[in-house]
C-alpha positions in Angstrom: 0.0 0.0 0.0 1.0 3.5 -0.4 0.7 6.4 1.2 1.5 10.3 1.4 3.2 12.2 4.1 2.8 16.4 3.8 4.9 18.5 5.9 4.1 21.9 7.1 6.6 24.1 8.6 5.0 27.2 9.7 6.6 30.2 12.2 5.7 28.2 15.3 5.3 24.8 14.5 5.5 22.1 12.2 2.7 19.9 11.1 3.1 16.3 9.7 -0.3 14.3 7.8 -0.2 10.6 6.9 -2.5 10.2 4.1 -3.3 6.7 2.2 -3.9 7.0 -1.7 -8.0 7.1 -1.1 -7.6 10.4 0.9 -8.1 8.8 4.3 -6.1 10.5 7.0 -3.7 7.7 9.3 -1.7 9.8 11.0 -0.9 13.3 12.4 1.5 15.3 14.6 2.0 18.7 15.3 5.3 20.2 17.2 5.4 23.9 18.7 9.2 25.7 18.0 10.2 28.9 19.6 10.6 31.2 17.2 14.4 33.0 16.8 14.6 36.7 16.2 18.3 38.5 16.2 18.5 41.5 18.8 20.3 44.4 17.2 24.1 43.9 18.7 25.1 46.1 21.7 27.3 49.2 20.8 
């Protein structure tokens, strides 16, 4: 049998579907991520 993962990385999370090849949905996972922004550098 085969089946279709999809992957969506987003700003603060990621999101992960198992799908088999008549649409029906197996599988999913979702993972929060902090989200990284520089801080101007001290002078």
């Amino acid at each position: 049998m085969n089946y279709i993962l999809g992957i969506d990385l987003g700003t603060s999370g990621s999101k992960a579907m198992i799908v088999d090849r008549t649409g029906k949905v197996l599988s999913t996972a979702t993972v929060a991520h902090e989200v990284l922004t520089p801080r101007p550098a001290k002078r």
